[in-house]
ChimeraX commands (.cxc) that place a marker at each C-alpha (Angstrom):
marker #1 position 104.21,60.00,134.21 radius 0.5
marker #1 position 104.96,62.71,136.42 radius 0.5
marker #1 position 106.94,65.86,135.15 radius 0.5
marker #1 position 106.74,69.52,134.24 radius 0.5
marker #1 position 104.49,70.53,131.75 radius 0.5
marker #1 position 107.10,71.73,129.99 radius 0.5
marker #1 position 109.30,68.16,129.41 radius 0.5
marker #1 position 110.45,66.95,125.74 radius 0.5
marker #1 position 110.78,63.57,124.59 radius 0.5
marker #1 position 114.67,64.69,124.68 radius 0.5
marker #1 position 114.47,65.05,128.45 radius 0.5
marker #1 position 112.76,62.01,128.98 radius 0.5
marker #1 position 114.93,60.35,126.47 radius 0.5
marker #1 position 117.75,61.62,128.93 radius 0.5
marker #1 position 116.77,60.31,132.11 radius 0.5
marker #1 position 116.07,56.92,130.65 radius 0.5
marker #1 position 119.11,56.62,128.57 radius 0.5
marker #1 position 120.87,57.51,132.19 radius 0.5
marker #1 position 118.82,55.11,134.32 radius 0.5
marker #1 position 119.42,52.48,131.82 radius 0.5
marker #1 position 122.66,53.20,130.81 radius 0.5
marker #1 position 121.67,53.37,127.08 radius 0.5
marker #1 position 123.39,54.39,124.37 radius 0.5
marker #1 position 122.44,56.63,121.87 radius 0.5
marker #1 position 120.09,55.47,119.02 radius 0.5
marker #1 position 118.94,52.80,121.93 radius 0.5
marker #1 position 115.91,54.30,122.76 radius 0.5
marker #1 position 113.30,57.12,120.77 radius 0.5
marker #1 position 111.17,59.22,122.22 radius 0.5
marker #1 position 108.07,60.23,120.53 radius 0.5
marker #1 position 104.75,62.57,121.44 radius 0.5
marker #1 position 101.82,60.15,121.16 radius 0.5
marker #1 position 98.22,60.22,121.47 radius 0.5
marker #1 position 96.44,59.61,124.47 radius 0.5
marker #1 position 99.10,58.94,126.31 radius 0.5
marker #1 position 102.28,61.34,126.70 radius 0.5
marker #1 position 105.11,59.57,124.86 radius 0.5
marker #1 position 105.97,56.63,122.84 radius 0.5
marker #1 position 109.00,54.72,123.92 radius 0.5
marker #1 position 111.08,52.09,121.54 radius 0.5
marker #1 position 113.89,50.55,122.69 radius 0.5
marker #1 position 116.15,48.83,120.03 radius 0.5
marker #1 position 116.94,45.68,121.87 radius 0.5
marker #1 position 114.21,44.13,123.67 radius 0.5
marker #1 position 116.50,43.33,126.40 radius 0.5
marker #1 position 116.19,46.71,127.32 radius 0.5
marker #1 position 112.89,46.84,126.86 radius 0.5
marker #1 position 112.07,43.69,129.84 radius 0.5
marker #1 position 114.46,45.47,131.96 radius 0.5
marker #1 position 112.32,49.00,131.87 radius 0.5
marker #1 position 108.66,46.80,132.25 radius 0.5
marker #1 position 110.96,44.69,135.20 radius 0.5
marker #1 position 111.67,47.66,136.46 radius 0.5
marker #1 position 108.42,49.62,136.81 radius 0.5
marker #1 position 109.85,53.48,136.13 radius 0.5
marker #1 position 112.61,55.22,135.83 radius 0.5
marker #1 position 113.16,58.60,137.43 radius 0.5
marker #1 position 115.41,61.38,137.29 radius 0.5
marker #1 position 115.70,65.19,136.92 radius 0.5
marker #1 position 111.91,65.98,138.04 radius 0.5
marker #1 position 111.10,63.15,135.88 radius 0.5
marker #1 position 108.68,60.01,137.10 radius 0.5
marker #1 position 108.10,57.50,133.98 radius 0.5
marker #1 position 106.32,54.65,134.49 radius 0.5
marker #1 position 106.22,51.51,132.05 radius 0.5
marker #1 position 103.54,49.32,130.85 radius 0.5
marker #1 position 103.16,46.40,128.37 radius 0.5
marker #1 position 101.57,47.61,125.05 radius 0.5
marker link #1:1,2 radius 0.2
marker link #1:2,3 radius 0.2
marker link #1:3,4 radius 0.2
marker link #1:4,5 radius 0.2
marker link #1:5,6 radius 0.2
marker link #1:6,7 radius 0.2
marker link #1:7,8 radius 0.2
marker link #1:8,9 radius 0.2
marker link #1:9,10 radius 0.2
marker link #1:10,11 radius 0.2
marker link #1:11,12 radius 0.2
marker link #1:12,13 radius 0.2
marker link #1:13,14 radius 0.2
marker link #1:14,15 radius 0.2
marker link #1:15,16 radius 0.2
marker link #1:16,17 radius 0.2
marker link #1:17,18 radius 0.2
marker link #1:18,19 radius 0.2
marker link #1:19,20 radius 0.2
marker link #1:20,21 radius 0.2
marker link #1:21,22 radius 0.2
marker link #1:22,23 radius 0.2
marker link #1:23,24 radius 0.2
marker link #1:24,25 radius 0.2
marker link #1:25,26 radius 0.2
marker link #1:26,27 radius 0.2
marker link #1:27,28 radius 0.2
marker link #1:28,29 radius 0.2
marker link #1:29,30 radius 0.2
marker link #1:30,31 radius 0.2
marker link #1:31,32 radius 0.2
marker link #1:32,33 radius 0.2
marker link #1:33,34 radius 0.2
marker link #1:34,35 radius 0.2
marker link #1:35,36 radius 0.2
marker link #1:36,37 radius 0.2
marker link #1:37,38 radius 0.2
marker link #1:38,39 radius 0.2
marker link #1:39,40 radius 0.2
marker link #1:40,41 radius 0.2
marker link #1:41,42 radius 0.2
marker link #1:42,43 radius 0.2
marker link #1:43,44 radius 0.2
marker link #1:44,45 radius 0.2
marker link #1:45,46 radius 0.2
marker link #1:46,47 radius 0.2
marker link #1:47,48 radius 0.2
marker link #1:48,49 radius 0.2
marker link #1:49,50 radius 0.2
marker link #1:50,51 radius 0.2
marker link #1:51,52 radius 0.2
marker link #1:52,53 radius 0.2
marker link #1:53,54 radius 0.2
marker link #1:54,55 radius 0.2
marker link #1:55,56 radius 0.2
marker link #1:56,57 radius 0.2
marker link #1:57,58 radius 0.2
marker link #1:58,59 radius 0.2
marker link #1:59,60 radius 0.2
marker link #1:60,61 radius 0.2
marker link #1:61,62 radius 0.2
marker link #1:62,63 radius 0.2
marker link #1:63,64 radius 0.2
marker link #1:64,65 radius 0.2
marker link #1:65,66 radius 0.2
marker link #1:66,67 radius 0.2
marker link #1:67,68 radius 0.2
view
């Protein structure tokens, strides 16, 4: 992930719901451990379309996925 140290989970909520066009409720953004936030999508659809995909970016924002 590439961002400013100062990101949310909100923000990156933001540019994922936009490059995805989720909904909300679709996708939560959590601070985890060892890496810099958990993602859950609510339909796994989305989910194989974001690992597809690779990353998402957006408003200074670079996520990228991986299978977990």
């Amino acid at each position: 992930m590439r961002a400013p140290p100062s990101v949310t989970a909100k923000d990156v909520e933001r540019v994922l719901a936009d490059e995805f066009g989720l909904r909300s409720g679709e996708i939560a953004v959590s601070l985890h451990f060892r890496e810099a936030f958990l993602l859950k999508f609510k339909h796994h659809r989305h989910y194989e379309e974001a690992v597809k995909q690779g990353f998402a970016k957006g408003q200074g924002i670079e996520v990228h996925f991986i299978q977990w």
